[in-house]
mmCIF file of the N, C-alpha and C atoms, coordinates in Angstrom:
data_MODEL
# 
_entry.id   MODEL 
# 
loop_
_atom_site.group_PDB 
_atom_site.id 
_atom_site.type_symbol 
_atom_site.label_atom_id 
_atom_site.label_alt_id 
_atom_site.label_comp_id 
_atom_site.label_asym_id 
_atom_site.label_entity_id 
_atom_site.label_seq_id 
_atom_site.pdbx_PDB_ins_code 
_atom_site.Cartn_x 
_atom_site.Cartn_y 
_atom_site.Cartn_z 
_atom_site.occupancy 
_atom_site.B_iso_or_equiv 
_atom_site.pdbx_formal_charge 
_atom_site.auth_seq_id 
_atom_site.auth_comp_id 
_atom_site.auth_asym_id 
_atom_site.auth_atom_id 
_atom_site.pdbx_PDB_model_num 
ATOM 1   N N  . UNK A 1 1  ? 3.609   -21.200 5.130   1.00 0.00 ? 1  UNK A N  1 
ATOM 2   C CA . UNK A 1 1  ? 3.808   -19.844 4.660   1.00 0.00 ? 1  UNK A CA 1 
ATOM 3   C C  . UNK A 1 1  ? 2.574   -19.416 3.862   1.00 0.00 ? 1  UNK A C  1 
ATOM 4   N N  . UNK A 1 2  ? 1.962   -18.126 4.021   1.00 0.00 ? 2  UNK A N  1 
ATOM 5   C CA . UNK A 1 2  ? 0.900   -17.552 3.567   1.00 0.00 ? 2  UNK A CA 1 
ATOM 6   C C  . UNK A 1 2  ? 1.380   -17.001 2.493   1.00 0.00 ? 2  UNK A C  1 
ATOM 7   N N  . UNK A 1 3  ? 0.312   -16.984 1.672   1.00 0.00 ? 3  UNK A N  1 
ATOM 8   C CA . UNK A 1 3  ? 0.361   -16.310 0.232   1.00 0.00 ? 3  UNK A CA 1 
ATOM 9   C C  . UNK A 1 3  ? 0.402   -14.640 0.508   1.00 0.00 ? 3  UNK A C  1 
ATOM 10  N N  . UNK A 1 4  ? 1.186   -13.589 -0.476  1.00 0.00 ? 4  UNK A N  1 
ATOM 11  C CA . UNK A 1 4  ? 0.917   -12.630 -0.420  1.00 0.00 ? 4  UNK A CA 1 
ATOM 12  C C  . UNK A 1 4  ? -0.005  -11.981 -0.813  1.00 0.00 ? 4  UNK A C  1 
ATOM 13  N N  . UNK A 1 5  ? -0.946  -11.031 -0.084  1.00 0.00 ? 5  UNK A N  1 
ATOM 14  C CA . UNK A 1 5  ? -2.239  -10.415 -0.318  1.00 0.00 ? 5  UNK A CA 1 
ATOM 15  C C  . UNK A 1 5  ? -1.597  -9.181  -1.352  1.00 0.00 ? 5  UNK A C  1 
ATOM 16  N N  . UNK A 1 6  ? -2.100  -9.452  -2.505  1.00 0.00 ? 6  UNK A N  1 
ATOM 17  C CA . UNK A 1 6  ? -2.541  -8.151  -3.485  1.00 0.00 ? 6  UNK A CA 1 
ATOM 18  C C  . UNK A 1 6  ? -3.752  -7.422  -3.558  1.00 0.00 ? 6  UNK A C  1 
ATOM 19  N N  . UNK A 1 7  ? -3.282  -6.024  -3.372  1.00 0.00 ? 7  UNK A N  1 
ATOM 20  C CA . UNK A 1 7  ? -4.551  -4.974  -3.424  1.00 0.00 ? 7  UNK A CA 1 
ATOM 21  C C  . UNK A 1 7  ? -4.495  -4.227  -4.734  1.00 0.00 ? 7  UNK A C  1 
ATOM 22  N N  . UNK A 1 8  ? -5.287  -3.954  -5.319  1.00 0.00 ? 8  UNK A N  1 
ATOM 23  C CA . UNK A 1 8  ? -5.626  -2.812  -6.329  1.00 0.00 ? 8  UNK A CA 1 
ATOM 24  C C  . UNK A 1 8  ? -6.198  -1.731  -5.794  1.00 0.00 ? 8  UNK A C  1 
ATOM 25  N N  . UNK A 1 9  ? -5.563  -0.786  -5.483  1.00 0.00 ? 9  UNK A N  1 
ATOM 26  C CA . UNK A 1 9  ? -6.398  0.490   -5.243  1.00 0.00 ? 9  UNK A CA 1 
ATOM 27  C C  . UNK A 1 9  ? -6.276  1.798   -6.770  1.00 0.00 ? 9  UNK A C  1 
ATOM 28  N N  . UNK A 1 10 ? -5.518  1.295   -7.788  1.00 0.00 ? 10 UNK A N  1 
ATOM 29  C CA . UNK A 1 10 ? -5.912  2.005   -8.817  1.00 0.00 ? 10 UNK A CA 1 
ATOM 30  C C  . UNK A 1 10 ? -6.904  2.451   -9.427  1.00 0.00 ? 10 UNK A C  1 
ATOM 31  N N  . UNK A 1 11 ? -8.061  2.392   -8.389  1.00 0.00 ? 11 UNK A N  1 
ATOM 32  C CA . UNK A 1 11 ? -9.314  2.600   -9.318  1.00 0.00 ? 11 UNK A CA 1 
ATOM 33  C C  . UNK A 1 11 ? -10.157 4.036   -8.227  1.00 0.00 ? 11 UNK A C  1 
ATOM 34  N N  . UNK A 1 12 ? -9.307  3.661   -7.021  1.00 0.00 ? 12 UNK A N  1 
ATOM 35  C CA . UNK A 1 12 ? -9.888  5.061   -5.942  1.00 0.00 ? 12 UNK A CA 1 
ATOM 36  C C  . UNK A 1 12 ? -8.896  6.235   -5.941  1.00 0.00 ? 12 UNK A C  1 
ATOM 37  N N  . UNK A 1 13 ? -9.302  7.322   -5.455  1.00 0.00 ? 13 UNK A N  1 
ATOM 38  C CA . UNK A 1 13 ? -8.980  8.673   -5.849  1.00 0.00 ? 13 UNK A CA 1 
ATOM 39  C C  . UNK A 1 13 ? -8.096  9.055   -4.341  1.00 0.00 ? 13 UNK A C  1 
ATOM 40  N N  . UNK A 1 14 ? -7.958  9.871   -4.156  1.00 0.00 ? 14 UNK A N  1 
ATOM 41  C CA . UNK A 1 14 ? -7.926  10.489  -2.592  1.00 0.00 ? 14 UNK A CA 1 
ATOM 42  C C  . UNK A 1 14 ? -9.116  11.212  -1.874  1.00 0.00 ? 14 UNK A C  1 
ATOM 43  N N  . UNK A 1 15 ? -9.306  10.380  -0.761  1.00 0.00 ? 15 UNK A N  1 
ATOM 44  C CA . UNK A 1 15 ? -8.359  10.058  0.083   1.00 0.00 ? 15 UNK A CA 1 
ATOM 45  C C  . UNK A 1 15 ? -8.766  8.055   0.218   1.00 0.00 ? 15 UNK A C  1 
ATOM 46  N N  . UNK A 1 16 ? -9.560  8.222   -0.638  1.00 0.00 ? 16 UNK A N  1 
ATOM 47  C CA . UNK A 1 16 ? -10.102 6.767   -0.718  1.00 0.00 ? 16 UNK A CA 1 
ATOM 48  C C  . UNK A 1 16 ? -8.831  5.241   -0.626  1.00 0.00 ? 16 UNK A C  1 
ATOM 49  N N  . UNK A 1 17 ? -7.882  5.775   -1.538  1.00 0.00 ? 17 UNK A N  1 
ATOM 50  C CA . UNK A 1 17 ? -7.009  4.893   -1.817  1.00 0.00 ? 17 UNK A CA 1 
ATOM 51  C C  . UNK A 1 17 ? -6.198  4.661   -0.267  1.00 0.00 ? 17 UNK A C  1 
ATOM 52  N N  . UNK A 1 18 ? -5.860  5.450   0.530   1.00 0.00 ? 18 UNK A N  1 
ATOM 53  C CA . UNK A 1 18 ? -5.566  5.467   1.361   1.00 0.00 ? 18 UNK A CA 1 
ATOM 54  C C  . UNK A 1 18 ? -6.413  5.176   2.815   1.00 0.00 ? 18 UNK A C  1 
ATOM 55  N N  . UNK A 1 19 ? -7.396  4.941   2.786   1.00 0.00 ? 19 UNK A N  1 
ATOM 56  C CA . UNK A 1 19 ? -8.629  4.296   3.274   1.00 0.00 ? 19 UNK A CA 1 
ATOM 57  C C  . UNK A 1 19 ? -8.227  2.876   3.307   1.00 0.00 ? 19 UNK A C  1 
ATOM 58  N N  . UNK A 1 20 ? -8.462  2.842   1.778   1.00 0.00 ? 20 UNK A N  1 
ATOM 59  C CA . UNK A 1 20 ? -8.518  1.071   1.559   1.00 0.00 ? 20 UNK A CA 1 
ATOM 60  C C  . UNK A 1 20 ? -7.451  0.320   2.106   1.00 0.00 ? 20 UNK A C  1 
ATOM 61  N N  . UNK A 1 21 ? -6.305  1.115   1.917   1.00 0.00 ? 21 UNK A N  1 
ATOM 62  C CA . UNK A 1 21 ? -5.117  0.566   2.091   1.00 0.00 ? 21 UNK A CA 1 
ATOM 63  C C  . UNK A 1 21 ? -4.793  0.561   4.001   1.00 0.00 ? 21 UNK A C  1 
ATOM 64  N N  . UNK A 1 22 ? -5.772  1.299   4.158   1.00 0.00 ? 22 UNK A N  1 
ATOM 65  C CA . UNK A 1 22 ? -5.261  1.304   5.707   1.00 0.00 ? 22 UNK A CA 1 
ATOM 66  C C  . UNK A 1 22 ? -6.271  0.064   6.363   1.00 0.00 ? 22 UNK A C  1 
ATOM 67  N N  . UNK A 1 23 ? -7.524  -0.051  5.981   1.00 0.00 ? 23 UNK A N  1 
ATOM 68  C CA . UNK A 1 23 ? -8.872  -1.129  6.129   1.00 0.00 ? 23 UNK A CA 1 
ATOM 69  C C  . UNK A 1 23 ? -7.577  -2.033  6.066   1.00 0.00 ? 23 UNK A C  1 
ATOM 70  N N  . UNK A 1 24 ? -7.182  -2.494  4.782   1.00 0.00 ? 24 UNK A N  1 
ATOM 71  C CA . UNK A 1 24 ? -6.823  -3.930  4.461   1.00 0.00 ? 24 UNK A CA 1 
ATOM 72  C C  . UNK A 1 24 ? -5.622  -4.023  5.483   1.00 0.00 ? 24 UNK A C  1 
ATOM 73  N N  . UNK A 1 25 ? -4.898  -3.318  6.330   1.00 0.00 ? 25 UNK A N  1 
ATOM 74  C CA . UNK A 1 25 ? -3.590  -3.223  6.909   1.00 0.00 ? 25 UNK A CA 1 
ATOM 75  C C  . UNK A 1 25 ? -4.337  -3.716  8.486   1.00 0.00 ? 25 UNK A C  1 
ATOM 76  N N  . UNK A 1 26 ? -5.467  -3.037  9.132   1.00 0.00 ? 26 UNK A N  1 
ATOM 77  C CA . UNK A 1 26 ? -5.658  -3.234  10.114  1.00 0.00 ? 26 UNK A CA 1 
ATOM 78  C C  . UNK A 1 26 ? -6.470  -4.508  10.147  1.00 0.00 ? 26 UNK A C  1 
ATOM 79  N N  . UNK A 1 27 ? -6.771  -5.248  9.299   1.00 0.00 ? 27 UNK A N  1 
ATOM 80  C CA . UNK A 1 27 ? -7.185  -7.041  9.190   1.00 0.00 ? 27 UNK A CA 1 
ATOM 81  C C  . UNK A 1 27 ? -5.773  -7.874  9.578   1.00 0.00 ? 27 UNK A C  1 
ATOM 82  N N  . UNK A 1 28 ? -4.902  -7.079  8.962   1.00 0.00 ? 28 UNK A N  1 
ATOM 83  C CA . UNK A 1 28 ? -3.292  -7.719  8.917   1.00 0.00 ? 28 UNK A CA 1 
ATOM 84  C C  . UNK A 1 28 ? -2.936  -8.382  10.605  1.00 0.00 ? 28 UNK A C  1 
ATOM 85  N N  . UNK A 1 29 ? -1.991  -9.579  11.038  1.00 0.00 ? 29 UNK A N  1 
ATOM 86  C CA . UNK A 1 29 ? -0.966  -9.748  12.004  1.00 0.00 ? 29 UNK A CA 1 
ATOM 87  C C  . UNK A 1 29 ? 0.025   -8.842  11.996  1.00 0.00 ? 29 UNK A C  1 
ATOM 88  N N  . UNK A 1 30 ? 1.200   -8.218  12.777  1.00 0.00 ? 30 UNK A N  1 
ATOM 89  C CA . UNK A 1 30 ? 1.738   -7.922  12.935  1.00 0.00 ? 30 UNK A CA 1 
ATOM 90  C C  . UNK A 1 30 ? 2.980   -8.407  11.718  1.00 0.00 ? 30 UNK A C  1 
ATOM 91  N N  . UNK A 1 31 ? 3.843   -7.804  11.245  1.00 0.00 ? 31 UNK A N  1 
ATOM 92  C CA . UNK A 1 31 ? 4.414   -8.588  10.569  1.00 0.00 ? 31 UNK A CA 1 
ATOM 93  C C  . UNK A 1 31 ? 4.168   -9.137  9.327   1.00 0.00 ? 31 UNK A C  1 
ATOM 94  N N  . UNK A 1 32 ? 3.136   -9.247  8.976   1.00 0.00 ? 32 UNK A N  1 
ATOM 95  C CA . UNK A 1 32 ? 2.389   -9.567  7.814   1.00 0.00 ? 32 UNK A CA 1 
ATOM 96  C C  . UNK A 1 32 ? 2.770   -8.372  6.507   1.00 0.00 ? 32 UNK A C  1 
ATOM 97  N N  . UNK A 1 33 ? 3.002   -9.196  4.834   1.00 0.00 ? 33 UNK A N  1 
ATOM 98  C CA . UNK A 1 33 ? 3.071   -8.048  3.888   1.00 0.00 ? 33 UNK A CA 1 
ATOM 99  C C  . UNK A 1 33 ? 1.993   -8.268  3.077   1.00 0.00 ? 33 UNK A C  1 
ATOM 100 N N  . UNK A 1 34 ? 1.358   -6.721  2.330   1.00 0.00 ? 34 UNK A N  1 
ATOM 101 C CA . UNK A 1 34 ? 0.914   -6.645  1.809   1.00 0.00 ? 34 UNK A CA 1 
ATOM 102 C C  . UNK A 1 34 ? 1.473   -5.960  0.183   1.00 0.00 ? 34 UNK A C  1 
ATOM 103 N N  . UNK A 1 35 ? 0.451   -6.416  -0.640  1.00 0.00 ? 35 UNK A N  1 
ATOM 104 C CA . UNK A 1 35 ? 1.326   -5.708  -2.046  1.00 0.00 ? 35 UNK A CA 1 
ATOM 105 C C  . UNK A 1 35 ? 0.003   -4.623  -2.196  1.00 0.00 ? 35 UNK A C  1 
ATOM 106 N N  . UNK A 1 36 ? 0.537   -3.646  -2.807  1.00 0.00 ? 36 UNK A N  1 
ATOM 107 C CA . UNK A 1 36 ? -0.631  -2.522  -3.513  1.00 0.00 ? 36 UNK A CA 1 
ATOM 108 C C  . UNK A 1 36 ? -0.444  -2.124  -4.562  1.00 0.00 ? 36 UNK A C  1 
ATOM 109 N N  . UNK A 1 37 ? -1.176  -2.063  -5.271  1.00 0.00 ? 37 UNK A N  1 
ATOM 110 C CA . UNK A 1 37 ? -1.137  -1.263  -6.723  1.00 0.00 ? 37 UNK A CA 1 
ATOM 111 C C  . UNK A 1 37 ? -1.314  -0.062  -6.794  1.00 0.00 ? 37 UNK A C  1 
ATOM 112 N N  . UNK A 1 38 ? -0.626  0.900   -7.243  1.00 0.00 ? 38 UNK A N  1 
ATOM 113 C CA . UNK A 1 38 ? -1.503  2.255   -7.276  1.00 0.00 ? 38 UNK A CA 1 
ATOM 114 C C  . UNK A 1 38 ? -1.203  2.976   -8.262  1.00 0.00 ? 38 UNK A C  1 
ATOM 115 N N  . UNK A 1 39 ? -1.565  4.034   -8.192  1.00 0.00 ? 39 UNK A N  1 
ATOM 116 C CA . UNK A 1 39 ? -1.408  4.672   -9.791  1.00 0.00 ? 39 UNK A CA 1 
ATOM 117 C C  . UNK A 1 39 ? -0.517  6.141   -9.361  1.00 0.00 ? 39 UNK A C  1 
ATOM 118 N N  . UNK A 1 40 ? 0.482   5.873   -10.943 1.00 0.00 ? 40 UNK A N  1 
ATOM 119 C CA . UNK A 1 40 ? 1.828   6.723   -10.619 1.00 0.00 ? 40 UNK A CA 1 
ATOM 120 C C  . UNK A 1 40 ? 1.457   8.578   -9.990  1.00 0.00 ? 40 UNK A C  1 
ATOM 121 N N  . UNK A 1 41 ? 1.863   8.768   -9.560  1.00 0.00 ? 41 UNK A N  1 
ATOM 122 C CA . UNK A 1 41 ? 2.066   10.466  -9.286  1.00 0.00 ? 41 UNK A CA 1 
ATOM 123 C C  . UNK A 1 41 ? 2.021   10.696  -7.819  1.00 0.00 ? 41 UNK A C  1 
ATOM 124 N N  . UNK A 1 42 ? 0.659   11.836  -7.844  1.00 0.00 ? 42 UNK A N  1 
ATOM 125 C CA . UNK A 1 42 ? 0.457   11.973  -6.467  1.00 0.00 ? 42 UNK A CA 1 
ATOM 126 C C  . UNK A 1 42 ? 0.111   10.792  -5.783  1.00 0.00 ? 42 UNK A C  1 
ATOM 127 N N  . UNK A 1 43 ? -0.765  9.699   -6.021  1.00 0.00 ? 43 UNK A N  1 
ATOM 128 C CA . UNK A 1 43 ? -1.138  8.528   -5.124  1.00 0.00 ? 43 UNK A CA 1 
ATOM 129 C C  . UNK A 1 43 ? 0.419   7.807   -4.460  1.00 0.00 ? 43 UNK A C  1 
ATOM 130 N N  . UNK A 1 44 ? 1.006   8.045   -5.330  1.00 0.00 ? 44 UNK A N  1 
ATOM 131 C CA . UNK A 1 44 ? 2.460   7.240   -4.582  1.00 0.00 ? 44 UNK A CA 1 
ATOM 132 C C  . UNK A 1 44 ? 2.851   7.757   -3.308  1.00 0.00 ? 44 UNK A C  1 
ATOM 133 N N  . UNK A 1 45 ? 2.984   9.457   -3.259  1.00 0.00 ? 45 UNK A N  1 
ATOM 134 C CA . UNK A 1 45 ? 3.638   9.962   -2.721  1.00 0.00 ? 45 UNK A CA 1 
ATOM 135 C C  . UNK A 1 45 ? 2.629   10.123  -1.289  1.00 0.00 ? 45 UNK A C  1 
ATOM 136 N N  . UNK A 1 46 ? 1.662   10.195  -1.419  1.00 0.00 ? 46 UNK A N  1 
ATOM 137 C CA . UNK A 1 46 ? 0.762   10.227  -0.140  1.00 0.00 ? 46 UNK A CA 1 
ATOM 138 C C  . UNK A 1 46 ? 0.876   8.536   0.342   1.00 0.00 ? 46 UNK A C  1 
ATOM 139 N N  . UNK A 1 47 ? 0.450   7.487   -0.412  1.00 0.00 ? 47 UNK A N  1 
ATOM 140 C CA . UNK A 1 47 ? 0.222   6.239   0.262   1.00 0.00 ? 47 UNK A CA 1 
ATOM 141 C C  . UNK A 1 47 ? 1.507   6.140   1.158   1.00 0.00 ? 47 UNK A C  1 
ATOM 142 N N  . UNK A 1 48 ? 3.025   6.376   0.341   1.00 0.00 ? 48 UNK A N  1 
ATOM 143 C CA . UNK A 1 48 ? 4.066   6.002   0.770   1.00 0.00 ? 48 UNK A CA 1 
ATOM 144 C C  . UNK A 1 48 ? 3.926   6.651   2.200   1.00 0.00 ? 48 UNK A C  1 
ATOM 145 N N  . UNK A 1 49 ? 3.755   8.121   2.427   1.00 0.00 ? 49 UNK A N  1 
ATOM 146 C CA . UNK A 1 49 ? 3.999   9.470   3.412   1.00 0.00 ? 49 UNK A CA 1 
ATOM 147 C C  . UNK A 1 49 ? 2.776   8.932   4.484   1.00 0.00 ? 49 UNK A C  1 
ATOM 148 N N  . UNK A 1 50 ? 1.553   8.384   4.281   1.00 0.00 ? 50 UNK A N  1 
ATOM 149 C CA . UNK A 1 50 ? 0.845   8.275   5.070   1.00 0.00 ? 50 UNK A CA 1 
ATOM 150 C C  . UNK A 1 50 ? 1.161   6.795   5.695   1.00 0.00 ? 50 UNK A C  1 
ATOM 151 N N  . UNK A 1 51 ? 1.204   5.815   5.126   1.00 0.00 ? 51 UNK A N  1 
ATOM 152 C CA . UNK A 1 51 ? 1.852   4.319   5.703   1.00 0.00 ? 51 UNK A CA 1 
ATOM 153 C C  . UNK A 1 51 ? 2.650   4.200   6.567   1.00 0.00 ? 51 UNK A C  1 
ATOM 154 N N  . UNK A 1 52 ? 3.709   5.309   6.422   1.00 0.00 ? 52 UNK A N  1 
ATOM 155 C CA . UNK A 1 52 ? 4.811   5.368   7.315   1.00 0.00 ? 52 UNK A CA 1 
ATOM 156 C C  . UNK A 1 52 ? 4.543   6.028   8.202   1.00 0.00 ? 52 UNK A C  1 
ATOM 157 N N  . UNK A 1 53 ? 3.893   7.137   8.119   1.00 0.00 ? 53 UNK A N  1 
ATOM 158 C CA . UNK A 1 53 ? 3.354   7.903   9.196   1.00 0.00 ? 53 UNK A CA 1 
ATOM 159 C C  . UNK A 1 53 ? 2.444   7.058   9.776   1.00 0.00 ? 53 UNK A C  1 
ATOM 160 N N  . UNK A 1 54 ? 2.065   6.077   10.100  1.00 0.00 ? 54 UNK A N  1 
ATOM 161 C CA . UNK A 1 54 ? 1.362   5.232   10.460  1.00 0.00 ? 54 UNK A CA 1 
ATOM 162 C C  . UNK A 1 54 ? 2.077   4.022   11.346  1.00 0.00 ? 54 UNK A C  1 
ATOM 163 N N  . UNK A 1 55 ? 3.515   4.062   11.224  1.00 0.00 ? 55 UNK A N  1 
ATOM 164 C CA . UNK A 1 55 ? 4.861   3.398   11.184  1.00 0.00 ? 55 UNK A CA 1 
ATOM 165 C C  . UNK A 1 55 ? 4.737   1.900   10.371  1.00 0.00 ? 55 UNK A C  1 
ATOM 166 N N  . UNK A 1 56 ? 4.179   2.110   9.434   1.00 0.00 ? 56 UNK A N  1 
ATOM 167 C CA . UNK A 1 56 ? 4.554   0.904   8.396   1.00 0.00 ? 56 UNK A CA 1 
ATOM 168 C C  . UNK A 1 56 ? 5.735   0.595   7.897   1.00 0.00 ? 56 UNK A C  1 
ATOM 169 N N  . UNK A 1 57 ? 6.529   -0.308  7.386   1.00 0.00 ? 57 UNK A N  1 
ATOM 170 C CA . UNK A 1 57 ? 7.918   -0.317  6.439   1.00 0.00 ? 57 UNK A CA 1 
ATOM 171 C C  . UNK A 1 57 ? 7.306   -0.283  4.855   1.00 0.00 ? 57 UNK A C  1 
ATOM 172 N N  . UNK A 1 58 ? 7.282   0.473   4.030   1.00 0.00 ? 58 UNK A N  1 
ATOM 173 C CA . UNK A 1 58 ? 7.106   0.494   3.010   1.00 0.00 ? 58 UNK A CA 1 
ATOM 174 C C  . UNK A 1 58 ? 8.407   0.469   1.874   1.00 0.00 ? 58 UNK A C  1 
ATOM 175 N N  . UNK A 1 59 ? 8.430   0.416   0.938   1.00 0.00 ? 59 UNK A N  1 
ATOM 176 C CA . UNK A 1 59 ? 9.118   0.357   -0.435  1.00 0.00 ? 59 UNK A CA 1 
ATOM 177 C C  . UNK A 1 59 ? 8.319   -0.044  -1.760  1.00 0.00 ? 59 UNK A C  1 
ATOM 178 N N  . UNK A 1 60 ? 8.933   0.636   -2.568  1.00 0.00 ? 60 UNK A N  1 
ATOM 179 C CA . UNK A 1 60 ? 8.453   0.415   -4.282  1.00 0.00 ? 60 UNK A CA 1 
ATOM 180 C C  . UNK A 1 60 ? 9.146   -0.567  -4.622  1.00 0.00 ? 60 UNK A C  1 
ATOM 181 N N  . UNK A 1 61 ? 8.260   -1.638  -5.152  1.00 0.00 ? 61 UNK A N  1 
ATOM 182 C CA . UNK A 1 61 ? 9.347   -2.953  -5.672  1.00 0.00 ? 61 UNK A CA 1 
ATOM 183 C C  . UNK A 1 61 ? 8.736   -3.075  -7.208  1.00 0.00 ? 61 UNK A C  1 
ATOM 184 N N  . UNK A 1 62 ? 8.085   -2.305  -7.862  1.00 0.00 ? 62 UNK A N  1 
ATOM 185 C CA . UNK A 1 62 ? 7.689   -2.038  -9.055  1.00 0.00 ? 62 UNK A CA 1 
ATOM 186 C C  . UNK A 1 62 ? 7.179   -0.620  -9.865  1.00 0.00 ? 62 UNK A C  1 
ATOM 187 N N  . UNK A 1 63 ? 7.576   -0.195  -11.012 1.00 0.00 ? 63 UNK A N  1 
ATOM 188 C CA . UNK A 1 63 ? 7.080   0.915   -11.224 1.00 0.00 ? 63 UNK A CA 1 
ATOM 189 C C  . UNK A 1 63 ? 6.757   0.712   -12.667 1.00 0.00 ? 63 UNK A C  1 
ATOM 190 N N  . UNK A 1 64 ? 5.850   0.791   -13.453 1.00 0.00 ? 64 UNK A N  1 
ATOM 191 C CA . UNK A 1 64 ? 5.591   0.651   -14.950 1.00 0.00 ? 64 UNK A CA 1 
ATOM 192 C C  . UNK A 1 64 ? 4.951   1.725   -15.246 1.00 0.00 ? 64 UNK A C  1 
ATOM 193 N N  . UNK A 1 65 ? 4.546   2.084   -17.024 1.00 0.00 ? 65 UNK A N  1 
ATOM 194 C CA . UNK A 1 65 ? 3.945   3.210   -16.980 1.00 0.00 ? 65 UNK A CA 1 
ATOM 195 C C  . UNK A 1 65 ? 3.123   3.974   -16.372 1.00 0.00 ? 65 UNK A C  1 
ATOM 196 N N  . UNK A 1 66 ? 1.889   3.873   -16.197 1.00 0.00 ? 66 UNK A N  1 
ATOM 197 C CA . UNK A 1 66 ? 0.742   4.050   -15.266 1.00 0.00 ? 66 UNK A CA 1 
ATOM 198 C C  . UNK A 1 66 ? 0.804   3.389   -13.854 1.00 0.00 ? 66 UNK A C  1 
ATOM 199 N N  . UNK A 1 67 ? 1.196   2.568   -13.292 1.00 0.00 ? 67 UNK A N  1 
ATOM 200 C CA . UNK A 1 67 ? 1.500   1.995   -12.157 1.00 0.00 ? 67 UNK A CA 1 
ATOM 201 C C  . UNK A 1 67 ? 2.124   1.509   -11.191 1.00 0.00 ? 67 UNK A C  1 
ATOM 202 N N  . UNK A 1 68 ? 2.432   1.801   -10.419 1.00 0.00 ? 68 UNK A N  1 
ATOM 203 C CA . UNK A 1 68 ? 3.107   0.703   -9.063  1.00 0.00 ? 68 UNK A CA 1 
ATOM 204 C C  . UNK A 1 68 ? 3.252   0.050   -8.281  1.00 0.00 ? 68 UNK A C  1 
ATOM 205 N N  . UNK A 1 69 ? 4.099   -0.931  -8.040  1.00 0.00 ? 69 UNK A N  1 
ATOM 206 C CA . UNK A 1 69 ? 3.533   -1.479  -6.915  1.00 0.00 ? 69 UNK A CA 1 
ATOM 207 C C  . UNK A 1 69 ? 4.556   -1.697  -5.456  1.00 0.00 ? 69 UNK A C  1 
ATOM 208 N N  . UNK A 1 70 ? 3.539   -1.050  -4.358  1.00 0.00 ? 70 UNK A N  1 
ATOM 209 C CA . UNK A 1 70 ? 4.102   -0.769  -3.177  1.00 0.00 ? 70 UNK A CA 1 
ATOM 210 C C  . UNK A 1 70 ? 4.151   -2.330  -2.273  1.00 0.00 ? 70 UNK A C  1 
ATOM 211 N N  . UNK A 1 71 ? 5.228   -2.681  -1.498  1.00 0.00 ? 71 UNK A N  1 
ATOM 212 C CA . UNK A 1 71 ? 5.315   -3.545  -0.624  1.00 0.00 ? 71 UNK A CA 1 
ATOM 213 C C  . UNK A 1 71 ? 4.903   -3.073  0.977   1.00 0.00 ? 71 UNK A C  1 
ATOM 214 N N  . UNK A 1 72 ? 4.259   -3.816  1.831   1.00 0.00 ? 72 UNK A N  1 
ATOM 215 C CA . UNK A 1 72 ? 4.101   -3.045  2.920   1.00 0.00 ? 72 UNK A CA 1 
ATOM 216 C C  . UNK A 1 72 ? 4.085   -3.941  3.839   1.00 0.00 ? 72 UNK A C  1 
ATOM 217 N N  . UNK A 1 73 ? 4.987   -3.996  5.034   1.00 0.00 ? 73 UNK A N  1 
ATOM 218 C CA . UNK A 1 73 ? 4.970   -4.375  5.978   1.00 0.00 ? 73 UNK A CA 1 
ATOM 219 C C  . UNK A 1 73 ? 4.363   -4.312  7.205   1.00 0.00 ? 73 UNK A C  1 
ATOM 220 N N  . UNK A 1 74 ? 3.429   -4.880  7.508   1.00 0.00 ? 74 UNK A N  1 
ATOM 221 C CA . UNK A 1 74 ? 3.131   -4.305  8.716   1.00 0.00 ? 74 UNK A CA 1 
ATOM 222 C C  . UNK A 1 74 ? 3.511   -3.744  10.113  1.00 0.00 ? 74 UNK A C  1 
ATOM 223 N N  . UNK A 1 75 ? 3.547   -3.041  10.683  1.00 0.00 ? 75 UNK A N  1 
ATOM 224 C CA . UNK A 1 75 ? 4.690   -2.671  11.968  1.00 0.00 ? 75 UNK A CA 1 
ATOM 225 C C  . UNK A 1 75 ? 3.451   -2.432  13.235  1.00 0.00 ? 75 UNK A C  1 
ATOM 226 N N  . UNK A 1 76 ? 2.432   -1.839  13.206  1.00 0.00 ? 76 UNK A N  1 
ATOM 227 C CA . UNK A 1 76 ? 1.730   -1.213  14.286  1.00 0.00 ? 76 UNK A CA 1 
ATOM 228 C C  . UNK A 1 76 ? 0.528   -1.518  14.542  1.00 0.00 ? 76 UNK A C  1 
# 
């Protein structure tokens, strides 16, 4: 069993964060999860809206002040 890959994209803006997050997805197997960090507001709501639109399985399995963190499955 493989370790889970953590990303930080809290430090890129739009549409960057969503870049990164798509780079690190298409290295991925099928099936494979990734974790992401991102920062609360608008970045949530696009990573989540664009991942899936992408047909990823996504969910929030963390939320703290400034941050979250997204689970992502790979599907496509």
């Amino acid at each position: 069993m493989s370790d889970l890959i953590t990303l930080n994209l809290t430090l890129y803006g739009c549409p960057l964060h969503y870049i990164k997050a798509r780079e690190a997805l298409s290295e991925m197997k099928f099936e494979q999860e990734i974790v992401f960090e991102v920062n609360n507001g608008d970045a949530i709501n696009e990573i989540l809206t664009s991942l899936r639109h992408d047909g990823h399985l996504c969910e929030i399995v963390s939320e703290q002040t400034l941050t979250s963190t997204i689970k992502v499955i790979k599907k496509s």
